[in-house]
ZAMARGU-4260 file (C-alpha; in steps of 0.2 Angstrom, whole numbers, plus 5000, padded with zeros to 4 digits):
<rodrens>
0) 5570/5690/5505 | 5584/5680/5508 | 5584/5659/5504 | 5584/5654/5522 | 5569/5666/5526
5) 5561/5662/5511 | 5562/5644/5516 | 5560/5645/5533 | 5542/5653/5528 | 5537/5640/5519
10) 5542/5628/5532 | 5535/5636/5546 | 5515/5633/5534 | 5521/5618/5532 | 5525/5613/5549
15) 5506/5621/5552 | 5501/5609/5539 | 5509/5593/5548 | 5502/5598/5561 | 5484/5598/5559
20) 5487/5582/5544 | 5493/5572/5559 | 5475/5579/5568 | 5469/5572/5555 | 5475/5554/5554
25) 5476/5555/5574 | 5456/5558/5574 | 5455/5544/5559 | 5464/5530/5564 | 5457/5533/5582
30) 5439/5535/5575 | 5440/5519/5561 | 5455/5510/5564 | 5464/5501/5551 | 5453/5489/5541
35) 5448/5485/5526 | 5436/5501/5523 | 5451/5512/5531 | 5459/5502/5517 | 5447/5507/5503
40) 5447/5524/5506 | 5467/5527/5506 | 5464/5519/5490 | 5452/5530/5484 | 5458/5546/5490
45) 5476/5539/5483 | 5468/5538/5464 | 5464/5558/5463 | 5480/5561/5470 | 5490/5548/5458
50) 5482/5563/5444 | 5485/5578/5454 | 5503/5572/5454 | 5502/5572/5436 | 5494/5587/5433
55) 5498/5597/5449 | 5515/5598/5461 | 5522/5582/5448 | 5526/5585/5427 | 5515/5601/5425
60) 5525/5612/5440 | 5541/5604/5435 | 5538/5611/5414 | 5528/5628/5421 | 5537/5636/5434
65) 5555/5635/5424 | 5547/5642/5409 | 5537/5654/5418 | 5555/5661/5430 | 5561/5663/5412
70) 5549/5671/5404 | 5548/5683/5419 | 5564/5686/5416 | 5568/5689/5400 | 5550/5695/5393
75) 5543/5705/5407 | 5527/5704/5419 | 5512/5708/5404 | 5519/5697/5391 | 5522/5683/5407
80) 5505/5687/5411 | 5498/5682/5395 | 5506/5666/5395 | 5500/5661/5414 | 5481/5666/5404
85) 5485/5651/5390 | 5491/5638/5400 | 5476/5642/5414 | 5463/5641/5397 | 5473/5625/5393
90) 5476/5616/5408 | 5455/5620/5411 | 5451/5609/5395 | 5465/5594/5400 | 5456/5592/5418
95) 5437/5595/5413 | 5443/5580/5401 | 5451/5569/5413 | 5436/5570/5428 | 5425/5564/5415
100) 5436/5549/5410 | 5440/5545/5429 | 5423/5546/5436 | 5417/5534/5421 | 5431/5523/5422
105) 5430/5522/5442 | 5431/5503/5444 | 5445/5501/5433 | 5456/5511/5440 | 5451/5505/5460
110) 5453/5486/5454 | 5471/5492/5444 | 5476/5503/5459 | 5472/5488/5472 | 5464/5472/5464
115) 5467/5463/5482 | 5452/5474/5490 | 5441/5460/5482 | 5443/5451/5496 | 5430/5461/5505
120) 5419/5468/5492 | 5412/5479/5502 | 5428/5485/5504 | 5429/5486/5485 | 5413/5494/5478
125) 5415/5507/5494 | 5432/5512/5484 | 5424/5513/5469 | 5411/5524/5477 | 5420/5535/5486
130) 5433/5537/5469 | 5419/5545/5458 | 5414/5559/5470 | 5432/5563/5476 | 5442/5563/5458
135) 5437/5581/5453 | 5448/5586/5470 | 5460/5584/5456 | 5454/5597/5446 | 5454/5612/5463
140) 5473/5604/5465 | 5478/5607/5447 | 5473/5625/5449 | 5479/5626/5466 | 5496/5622/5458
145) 5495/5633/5444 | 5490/5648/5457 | 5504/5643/5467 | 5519/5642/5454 | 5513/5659/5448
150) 5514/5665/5467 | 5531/5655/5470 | 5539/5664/5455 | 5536/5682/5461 | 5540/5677/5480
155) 5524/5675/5487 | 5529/5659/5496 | 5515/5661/5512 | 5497/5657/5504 | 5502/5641/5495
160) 5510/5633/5508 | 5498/5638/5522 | 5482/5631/5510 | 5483/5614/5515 | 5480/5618/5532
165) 5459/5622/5524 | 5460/5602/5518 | 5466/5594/5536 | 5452/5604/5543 | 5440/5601/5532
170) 5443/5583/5535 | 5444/5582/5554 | 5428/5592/5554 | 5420/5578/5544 | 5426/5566/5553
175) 5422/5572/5570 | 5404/5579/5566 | 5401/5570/5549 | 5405/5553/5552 | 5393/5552/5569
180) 5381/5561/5559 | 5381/5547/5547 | 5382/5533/5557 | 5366/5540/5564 | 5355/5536/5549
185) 5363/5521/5545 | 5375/5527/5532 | 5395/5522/5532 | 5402/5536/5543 | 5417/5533/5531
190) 5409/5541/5517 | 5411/5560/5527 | 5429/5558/5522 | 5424/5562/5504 | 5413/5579/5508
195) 5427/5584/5519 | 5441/5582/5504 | 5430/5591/5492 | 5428/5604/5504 | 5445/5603/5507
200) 5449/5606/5487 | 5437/5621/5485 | 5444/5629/5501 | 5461/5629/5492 | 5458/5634/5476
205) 5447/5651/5484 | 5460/5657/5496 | 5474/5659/5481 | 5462/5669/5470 | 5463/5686/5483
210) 5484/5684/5482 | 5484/5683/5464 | 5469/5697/5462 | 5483/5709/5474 | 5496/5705/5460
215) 5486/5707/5445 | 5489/5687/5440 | 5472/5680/5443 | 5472/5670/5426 | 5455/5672/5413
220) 5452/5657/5408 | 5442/5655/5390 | 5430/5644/5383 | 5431/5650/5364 | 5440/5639/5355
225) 5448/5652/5344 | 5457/5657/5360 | 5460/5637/5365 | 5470/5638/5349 | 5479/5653/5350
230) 5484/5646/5367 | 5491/5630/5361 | 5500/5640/5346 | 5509/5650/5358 | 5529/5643/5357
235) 5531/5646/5375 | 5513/5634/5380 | 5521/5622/5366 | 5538/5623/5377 | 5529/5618/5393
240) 5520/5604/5383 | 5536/5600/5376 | 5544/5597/5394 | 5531/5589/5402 | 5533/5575/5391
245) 5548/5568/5399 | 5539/5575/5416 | 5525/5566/5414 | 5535/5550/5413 | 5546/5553/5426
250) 5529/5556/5438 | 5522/5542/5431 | 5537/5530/5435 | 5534/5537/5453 | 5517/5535/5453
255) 5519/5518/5445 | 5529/5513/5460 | 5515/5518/5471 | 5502/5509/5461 | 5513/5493/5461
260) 5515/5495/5481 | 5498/5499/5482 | 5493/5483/5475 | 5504/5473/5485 | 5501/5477/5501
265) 5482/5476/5495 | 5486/5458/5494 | 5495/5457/5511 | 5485/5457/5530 | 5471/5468/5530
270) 5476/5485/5536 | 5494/5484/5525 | 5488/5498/5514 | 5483/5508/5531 | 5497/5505/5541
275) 5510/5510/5525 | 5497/5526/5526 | 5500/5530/5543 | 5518/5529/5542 | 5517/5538/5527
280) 5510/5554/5534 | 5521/5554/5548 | 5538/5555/5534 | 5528/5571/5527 | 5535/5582/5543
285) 5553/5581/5537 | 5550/5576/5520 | 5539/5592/5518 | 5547/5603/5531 | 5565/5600/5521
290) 5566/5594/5505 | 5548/5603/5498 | 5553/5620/5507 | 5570/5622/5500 | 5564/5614/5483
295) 5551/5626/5481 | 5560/5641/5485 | 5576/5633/5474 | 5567/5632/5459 | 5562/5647/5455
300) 5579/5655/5460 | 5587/5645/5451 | 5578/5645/5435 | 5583/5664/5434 | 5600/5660/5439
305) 5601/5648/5423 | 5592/5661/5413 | 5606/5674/5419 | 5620/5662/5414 | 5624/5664/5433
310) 5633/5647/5435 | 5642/5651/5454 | 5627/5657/5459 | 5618/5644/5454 | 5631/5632/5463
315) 5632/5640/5476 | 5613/5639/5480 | 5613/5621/5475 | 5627/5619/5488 | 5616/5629/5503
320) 5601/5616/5500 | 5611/5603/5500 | 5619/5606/5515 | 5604/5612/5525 | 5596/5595/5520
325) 5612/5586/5528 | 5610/5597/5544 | 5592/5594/5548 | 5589/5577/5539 | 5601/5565/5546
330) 5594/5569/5564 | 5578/5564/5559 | 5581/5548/5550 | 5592/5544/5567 | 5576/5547/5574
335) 5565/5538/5566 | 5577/5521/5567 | 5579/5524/5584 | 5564/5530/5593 | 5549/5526/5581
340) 5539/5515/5591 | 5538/5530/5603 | 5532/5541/5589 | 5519/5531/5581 | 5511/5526/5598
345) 5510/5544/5606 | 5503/5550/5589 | 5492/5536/5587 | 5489/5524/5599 | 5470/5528/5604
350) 5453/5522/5602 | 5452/5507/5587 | 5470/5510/5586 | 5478/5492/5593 | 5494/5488/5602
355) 5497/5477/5585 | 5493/5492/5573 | 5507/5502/5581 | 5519/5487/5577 | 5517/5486/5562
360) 5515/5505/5559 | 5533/5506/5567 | 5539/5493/5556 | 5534/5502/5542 | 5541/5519/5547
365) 5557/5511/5551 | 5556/5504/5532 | 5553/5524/5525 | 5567/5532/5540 | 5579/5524/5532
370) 5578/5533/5515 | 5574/5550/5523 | 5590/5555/5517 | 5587/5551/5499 | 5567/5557/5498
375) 5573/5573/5505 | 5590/5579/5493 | 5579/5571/5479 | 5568/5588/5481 | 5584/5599/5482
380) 5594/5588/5466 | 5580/5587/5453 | 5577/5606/5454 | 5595/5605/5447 | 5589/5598/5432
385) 5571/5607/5429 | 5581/5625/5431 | 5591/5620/5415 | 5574/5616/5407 | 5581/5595/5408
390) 5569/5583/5413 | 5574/5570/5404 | 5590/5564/5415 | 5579/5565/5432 | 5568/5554/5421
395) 5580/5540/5414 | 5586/5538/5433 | 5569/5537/5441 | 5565/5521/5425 | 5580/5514/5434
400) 5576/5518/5453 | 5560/5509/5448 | 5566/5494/5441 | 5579/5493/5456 | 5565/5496/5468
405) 5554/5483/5461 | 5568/5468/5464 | 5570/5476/5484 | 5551/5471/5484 | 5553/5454/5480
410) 5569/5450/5490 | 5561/5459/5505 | 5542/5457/5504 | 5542/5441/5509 | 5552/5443/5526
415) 5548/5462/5530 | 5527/5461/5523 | 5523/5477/5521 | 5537/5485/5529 | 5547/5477/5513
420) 5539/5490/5504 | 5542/5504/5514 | 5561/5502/5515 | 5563/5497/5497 | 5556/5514/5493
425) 5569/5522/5503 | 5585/5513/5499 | 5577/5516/5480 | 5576/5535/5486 | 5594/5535/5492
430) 5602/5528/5477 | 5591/5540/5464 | 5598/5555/5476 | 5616/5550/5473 | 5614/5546/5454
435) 5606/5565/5452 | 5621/5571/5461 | 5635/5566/5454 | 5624/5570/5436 | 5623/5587/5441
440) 5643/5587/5446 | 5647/5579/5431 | 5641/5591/5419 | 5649/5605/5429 | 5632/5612/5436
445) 5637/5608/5455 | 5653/5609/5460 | 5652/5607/5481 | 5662/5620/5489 | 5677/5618/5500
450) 5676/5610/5519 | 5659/5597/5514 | 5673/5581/5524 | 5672/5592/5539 | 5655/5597/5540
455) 5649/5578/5537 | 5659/5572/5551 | 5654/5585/5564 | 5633/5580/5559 | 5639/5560/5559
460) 5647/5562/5578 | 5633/5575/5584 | 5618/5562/5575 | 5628/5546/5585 | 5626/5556/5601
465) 5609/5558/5595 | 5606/5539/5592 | 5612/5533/5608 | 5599/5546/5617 | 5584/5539/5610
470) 5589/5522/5612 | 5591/5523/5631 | 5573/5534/5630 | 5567/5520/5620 | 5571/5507/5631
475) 5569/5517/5647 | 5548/5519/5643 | 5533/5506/5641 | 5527/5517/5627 | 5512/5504/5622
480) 5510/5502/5637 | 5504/5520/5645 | 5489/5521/5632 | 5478/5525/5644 | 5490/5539/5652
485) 5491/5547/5636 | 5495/5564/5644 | 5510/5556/5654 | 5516/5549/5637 | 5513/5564/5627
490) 5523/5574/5640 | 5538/5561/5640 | 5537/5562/5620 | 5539/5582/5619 | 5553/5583/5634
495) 5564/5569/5626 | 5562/5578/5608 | 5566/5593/5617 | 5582/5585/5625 | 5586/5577/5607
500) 5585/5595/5599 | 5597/5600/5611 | 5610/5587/5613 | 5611/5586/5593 | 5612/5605/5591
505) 5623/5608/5606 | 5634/5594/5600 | 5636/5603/5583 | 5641/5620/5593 | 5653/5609/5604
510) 5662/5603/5587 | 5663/5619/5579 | 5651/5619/5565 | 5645/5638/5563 | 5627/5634/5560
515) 5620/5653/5560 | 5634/5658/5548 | 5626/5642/5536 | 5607/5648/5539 | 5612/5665/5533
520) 5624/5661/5517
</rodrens>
């Protein structure tokens, strides 16, 4: 299968995935609003998934999958099979471990994750609540993300990127039966959430076990510790160890920045933490779509192409992503500069959901749109690095990016609120995107190939014929305003998308930029 089909699979899931995860923050912020109890469960639910990053998609997938490509590659499918057995027995211990601590250690981590909650503390013990039954989602997504680099590696691209369709639907079904249900004895309909992402968690972990059963690669996890110790023994577990060491801090340095934002905008106008949410899951489409899609099927490839010592190969794919993520990203970060007032009041401009929450949503989105470039080439860049087995440069740049995104917080925090936050996380992204570039063309791993000045001027004319579309749809339309003809705005929002798509792609064909002979390189 080629790159771009690969891709295109897991993009098409993923688009599936968007899809019904905005269903789900549609039916929430329509159903609860944004307050301080929508507040304290974006912090809850943020806590498992500060650990699954950790453990999951974050520094275990970065140290495993390379390791794993490698192995396949060089040691065959029994003796890879083995090793995917010792670090399942391993990985089982590790999160058994920490679900223990992080139930226990429950109001700790609400109060260190978003101390400002205090201010309602209702608000505050509901976090704490609702933290001790969701934290063992983290121990389904762990396994979810071992199952799924195991599936990555030998091209099975479909089933983990369709299964987080099962936790979205899990979640609007609790929302829209649980949280009346709820309400109706008395109970706070928010707490349905927390069934539904459990649900959500279990349903994922189920669905990968048929695949791997197909492909022989369903992993036997032990309990002896004899075999816990021959496990840990095993150089190439020790190596995945080994790497996720630097992994784990570069993860943590994200997630640090997340904590950190987090507790700010706790401290801001009740609802911060919620409209920063919104916004947030609206930046998934593209940055999921894109940059998670290519990086997934990149780093696999490119972990064999390393093992091969295949070094215009592996440029040549790095060159493919990055040009693809140029094609299809600037348009939507034009859009969302542009037009993301429309966007957010179409999506979510219903029920509790007020004409001030999609300001300030809008603001926030802006703040995120305008590193859309960076978050989405960072996904593409630091495979770069993890397929040569270094984690350690993507790491020493993301201590920096931190530290540079911590001063864009305090010069713009106090004039943008939370929106400061947003856009110092994407003009952090677009300057840790450009460090990991030129790293990787420094060291020789990345050499661009010829005609990049061309290409970049024909998607810079074709996006500015974009940008001055939306602007005049923009102005043209009381979007706010046409809340209660939601059907008229929803049709307006998919017939000016539509014409977007087509002016922007049309515009590249006008300027002779041969897009389905890049698709299929």
């Amino acid at each position: 299968m080629s790159l771009f089909k690969s891709a295109s699979t897991v993009s098409l899931f993923t688009l599936l995935s968007r899809i019904t995860g905005l269903a789900r923050e549609l039916l929430i912020a329509s159903t609860f609003g944004a307050s301080a109890m929508t507040d304290a469960f974006n912090v809850a639910f943020r806590i498992p998934n500060l650990f699954r990053r950790l453990f999951a998609e974050g520094a275990f997938s970065q140290a495993f999958v390379p390791v794993l490509a490698a192995s396949k590659a060089k040691n065959g499918e029994a003796a890879t099979k083995l090793l995917i057995d010792r670090v399942a027995t391993l990985l089982t211990w590790a999160l058994l471990l920490t679900c223990v601590a992080g139930v226990a250690a429950a109001p700790v981590l609400v109060w260190a994750m978003a101390s400002g909650l205090k201010q309602d503390p209702r608000g505050f013990e509901a976090a704490v609540f609702m933290t001790r039954w969701m934290f063992p989602y983290i121990g389904f997504m762990s396994l979810v993300a071992l199952s799924s680099g195991v599936l990555n590696t030998w091209r099975h691209f479909a089933v983990p990127a369709a299964t987080p369709v099962l936790l979205n639907l899990s979640m609007i079904g609790a929302a829209w039966l649980g949280a009346p249900w709820l309400r109706a004895q008395g109970i706070e309909p928010m707490f349905a959430l927390v069934g539904g992402v459990m649900l959500g968690g279990l349903l994922q972990l189920a669905v990968q076990v048929p695949a791997l059963l197909r492909l022989g690669l369903l992993p036997k996890i032990r309990f002896n510790f004899s075999v816990v110790k021959d496990a840990w023994a095993d150089p190439a577990t020790k190596s995945i160890a080994k790497l996720m060491v630097p992994a784990l801090l570069g993860v943590s340095v994200a997630q640090i920045s997340l904590l950190i934002n987090t507790q700010i905008a706790s401290h801001l106008t009740p609802g911060s933490v919620s409209w920063l949410t919104y916004a947030d899951r609206l930046m998934e489409f593209p940055t999921a779509m894109l940059g998670v899609a290519i990086g997934v099927v990149l780093t696999p490839q490119l972990a064999a192409a390393k093992a091969a010592n295949d070094a215009a190969k592996y440029s040549a794919m790095l060159d493919w992503g990055l040009r693809i993520v140029v094609v299809l990203a600037v348009p939507c970060a034009v859009a969302l500069l542009t037009f993301a007032e429309p966007l957010v009041a179409t999506l979510y401009h219903y029920g509790a959901f007020t004409d001030r929450d999609v300001l300030q949503t809008t603001r926030a989105l802006m703040g995120y749109g305008a590193g859309l470039l960076g978050l989405v080439a960072i996904k593409v860049l630091a495979p770069g690095f993890y397929a040569s087995q270094d984690i350690k440069t993507p790491v020493r740049i993301a201590v920096v990016v931190l530290v540079v995104t911590q001063l864009l917080n305090l010069a713009l925090v106090p004039y943008f609120q939370h929106a400061g936050l947003a856009l110092a996380i994407g003009i952090g992204a677009l300057i840790n995107a450009l460090w990991l570039l030129l790293g990787l063309m420094r060291r020789g791993s990345y050499k661009p190939a010829p005609g990049w000045g061309v290409f970049a001027l024909q998607v810079a004319v074709a996006s500015a014929l974009l940008a001055v579309f939306l602007l005049w749809a923009e102005a043209r339309v009381n979007w706010v305003g046409l809340k209660s003809q939601y059907l008229q705005r929803i049709g307006l929002l998919a017939l000016v998308l539509s014409a977007s798509a087509a002016i922007y792609f049309v515009a590249l064909w006008a300027f002779r930029l041969k897009l389905r002979q890049l698709l299929r390189r």
